[in-house]
Every structure is written in C-alpha cells, then in structure tokens.
C-alpha positions in Angstrom: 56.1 14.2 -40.6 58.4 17.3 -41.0 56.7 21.0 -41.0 58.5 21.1 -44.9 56.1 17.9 -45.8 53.1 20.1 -45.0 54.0 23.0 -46.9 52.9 21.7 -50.3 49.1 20.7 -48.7 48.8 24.2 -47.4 49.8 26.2 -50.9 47.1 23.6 -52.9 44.6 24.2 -50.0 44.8 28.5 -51.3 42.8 29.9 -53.5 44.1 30.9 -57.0 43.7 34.0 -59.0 44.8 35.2 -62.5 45.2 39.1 -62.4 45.1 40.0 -66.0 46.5 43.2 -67.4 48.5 45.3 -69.8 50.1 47.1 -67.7 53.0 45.8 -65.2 52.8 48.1 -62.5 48.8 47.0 -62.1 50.0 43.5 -62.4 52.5 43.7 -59.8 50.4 45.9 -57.4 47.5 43.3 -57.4 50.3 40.3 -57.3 51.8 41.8 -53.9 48.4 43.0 -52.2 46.7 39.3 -53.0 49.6 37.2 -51.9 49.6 39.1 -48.7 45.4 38.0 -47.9 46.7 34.3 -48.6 45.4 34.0 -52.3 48.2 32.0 -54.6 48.4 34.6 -57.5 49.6 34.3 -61.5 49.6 37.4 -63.9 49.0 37.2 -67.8 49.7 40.5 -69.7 47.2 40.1 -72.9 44.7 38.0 -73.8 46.7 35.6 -75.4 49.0 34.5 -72.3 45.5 34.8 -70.2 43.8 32.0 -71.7 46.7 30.1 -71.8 47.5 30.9 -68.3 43.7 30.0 -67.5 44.0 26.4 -69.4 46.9 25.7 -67.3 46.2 27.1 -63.7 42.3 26.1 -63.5 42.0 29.4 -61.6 39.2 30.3 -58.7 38.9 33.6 -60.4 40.2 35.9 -62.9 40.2 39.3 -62.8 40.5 40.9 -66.1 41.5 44.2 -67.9 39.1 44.8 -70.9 41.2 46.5 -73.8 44.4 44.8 -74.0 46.5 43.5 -77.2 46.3 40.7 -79.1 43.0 39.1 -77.5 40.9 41.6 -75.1 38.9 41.1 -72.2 35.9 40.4 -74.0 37.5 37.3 -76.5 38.9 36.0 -72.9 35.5 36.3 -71.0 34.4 34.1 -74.1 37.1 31.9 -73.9 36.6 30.9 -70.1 32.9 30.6 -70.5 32.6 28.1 -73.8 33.7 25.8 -70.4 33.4 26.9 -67.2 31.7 29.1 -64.8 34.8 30.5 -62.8 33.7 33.3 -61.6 35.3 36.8 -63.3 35.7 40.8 -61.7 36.5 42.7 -65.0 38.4 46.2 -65.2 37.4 48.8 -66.8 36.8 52.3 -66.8 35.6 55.1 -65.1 33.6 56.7 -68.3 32.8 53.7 -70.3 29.5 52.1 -69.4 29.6 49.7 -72.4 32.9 48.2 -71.2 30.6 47.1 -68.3 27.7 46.5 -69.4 29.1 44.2 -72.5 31.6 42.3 -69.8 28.0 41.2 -67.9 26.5 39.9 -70.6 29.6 37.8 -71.8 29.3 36.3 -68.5 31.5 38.4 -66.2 30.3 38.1 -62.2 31.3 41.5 -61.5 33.6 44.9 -62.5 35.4 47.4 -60.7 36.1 50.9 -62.1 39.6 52.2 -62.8 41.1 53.8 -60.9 40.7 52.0 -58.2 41.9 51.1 -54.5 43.2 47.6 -53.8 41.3 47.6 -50.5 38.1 47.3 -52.7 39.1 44.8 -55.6 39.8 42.6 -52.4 36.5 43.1 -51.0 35.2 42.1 -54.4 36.9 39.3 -54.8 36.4 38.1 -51.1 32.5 38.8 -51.8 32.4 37.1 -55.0 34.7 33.7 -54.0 32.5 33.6 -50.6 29.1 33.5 -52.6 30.2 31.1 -55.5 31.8 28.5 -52.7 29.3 28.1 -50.3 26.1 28.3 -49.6 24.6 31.0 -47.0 21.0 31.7 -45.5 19.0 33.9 -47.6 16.6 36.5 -46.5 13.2 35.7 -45.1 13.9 32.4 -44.3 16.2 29.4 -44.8 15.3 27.2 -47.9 14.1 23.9 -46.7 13.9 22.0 -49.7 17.2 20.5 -51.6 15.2 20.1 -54.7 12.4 22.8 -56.1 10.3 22.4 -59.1 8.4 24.8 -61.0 7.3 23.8 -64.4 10.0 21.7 -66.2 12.4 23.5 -64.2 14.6 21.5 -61.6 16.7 23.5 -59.1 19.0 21.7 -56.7 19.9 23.7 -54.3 22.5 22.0 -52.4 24.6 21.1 -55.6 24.0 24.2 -57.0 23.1 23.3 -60.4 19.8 23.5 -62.1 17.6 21.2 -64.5 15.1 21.5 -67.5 13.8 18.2 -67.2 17.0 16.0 -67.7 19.3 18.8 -69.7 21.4 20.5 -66.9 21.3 24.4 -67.6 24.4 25.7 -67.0 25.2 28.7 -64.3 27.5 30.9 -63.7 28.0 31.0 -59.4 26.6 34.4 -59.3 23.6 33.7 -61.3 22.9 30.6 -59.5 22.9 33.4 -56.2 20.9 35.2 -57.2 18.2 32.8 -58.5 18.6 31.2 -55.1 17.4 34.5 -53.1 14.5 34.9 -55.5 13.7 31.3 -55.6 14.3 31.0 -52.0 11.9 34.3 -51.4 9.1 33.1 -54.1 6.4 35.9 -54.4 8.4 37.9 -52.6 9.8 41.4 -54.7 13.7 42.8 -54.1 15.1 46.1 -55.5 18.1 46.4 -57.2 19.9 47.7 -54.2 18.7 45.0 -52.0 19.8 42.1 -54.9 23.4 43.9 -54.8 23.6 43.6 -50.8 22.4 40.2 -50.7 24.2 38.6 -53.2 27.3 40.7 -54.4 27.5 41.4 -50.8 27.7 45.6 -51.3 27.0 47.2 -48.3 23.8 49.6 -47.9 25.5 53.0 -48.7 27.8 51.8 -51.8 26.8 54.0 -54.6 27.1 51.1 -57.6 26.0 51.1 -61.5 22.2 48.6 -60.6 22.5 47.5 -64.2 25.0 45.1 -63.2 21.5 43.3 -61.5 19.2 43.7 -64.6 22.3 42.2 -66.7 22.2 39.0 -64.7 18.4 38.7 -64.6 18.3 39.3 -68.5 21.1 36.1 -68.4 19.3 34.1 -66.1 15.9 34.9 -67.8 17.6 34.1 -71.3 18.4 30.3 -69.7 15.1 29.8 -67.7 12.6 30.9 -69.5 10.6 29.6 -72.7 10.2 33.2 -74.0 12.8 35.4 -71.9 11.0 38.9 -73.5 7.7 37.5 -71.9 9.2 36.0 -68.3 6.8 33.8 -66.5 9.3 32.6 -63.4 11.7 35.8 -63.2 9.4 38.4 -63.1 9.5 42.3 -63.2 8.1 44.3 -59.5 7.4 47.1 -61.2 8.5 50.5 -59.4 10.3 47.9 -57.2 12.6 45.0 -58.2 12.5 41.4 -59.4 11.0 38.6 -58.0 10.1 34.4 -58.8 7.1 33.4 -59.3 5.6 32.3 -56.0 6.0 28.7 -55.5 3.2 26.8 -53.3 
C-alpha cells in the first residue's frame, strides 16, 4: 500500500465543521485557524447556502453567525434541529442578550461573543466536540449503571439516548451532558458555575452569561418532565443550583 492510498482514510477520519458567516474575512479567518488544529473545514455565507451546505456535508458542528441574509441563524438552527442533534456554537454579539438567549432555546449548544479571538472559538469547539463524542467520568463518582430508571423515564447511558417508556426523547449532546452529571450526582445540587465547568468545560475564573445553564435545563425539563413549570426530576436548589431527583 502506497502512503497516497492512505491519504483519503486519514481526511474521512477528521472532523468536519461548517463556519457560517456573512462576512468573508470571518469566514476565511476561521477556515485557516481550523484547518491548521486538523478539523476539515466548509464555509456557507447566508443561511440559504448553510443548510444546503449542512444537507450535503453531515457536519460534526456548525458554527453559526445569527443575522445574515436571506435565511438567519435562527431559521438555520431550526433547520438542523427538525433532524439532528449536531451540536452548534452560535455568533453573536457583544450587546445583544436576546441573540443568545433565543439561539439556546432553538437548540444551539453554545455562543461565543463578537469580537472574539480564534484561540477561544477553538477551545469551544474542542470542549463542545469532546463532550458530545465521548463519554467522561462525572463528579462524585463514576455511574455504574448503563441503564437508569426513574418513573417512565429510561436513560441509557452508554448509548446516550433516553426513553419515556418505548418513545425515544430526543437530545441534543449537550443536554444529554448535562442530564448525565445531574443524573449521575442524584440528590446532589450544582451551581451554575460548576454545571458550565463540568459540562461546557469553562474553566473556574471564565466570567460567562449562566443563563446559557438555565436555558438548557428549561429544554431538558420541557422533554422530561409531565409538567416542566412544576419539575419533579430536574429540580431547582434554591440559592444554589440544579439538581435530579435523588435516585435510590
């Protein structure tokens, strides 16, 4: 076998990222600085050529400018989700909360603020890929159990999917994190800080926006629960955190 033969099996072997974005210079930037880590890399510049980009590429993740013509980031984040649960880092910017805040409860995984430094979009997406792919120890102990119950709910741990009695409830890689720390930790409350370090992997002394935590809980409650304004697994720690239901 020649080294040439074993190029193809090492460029399907990379991940694969869509950078979405009006603007070129953003595009090109990103393009350059992922390439370089290893990641194989294709660029859309509206929402139009994103989805049709996404359809054809089956992406690992897209990151995704909000405002942009002819389809924004929200319509895309819609898009992607009426199928799949590839993970998504939106854009947006500095000022505008809502951009965020409306990007989580679409289904995006996670955002970084404009302007912003390639170093830490790369982290994120690292972080993000690393948590959705496999499986690492939570907190307090190593779940021992491929399969917990609680109620009609069904969580299977090791394929990472979860159950109300035979309907599969579908999650996002992120959510499915972060009900595995608080299902793996039953009884036991987390703050919002401690959620972000665990599962989106920010370190201690990153000042971030916590709401991107009670987005993902108001998700995962509006899946799990029977009556997600009156939680009986997710529950609020008040003056703390979140935390599941302690299982026995």
């Amino acid at each position: 076998m020649t080294q040439n033969s074993e190029i193809p099996n090492e460029i399907q072997d990379r991940e694969r990222i869509l950078v979405v974005d009006d603007e070129a210079s953003i595009r090109r930037i990103l393009e350059t600085r992922l390439k370089m880590v290893g990641y194989e890399v294709f660029t859309a510049a509206d929402g139009e050529e994103a989805v049709e980009a996404y359809q054809k590429h089956n992406p690992d993740l897209v990151i995704l400018d909000v405002m942009m013509p002819k389809m924004d980031g929200y319509g895309v984040t819609r898009e992607i989700r009426k199928t799949s649960e590839t993970p998504i880092i939106i854009l947006t910017a500095l000022g505008d909360v809502s951009e965020r805040i409306t990007g989580l409860e679409l289904g995006a995984d996670d955002y970084v603020i404009k302007p912003f430094s390639p170093k830490e979009l790369e982290a994120r997406v690292k972080a993000v890929l690393r948590r959705v792919n496999h499986r690492e120890d939570q907190p307090g102990g190593k779940i021992t159990k491929n399969v917990i119950t609680t109620g009609n709910i069904r969580i299977d741990t090791s394929r990472r999917q979860v159950y109300r009695k035979n309907e599969r409830i579908r999650l996002t890689g992120m959510e499915f994190s972060l009900l595995e720390l608080l299902v793996g930790n039953s009884g036991q409350p987390f703050s919002r800080n401690e959620i972000l370090q665990y599962v989106w992997s920010y370190p201690a002394d990153h000042r971030i926006d916590t709401r991107v935590v009670d987005v993902h809980i108001s998700r995962l409650r509006s899946k799990l629960e029977v009556d997600p304004a009156n939680p009986e697994l997710i529950l609020t720690a008040r003056g703390i955190g979140y935390m599941f239901q302690r299982i026995s």
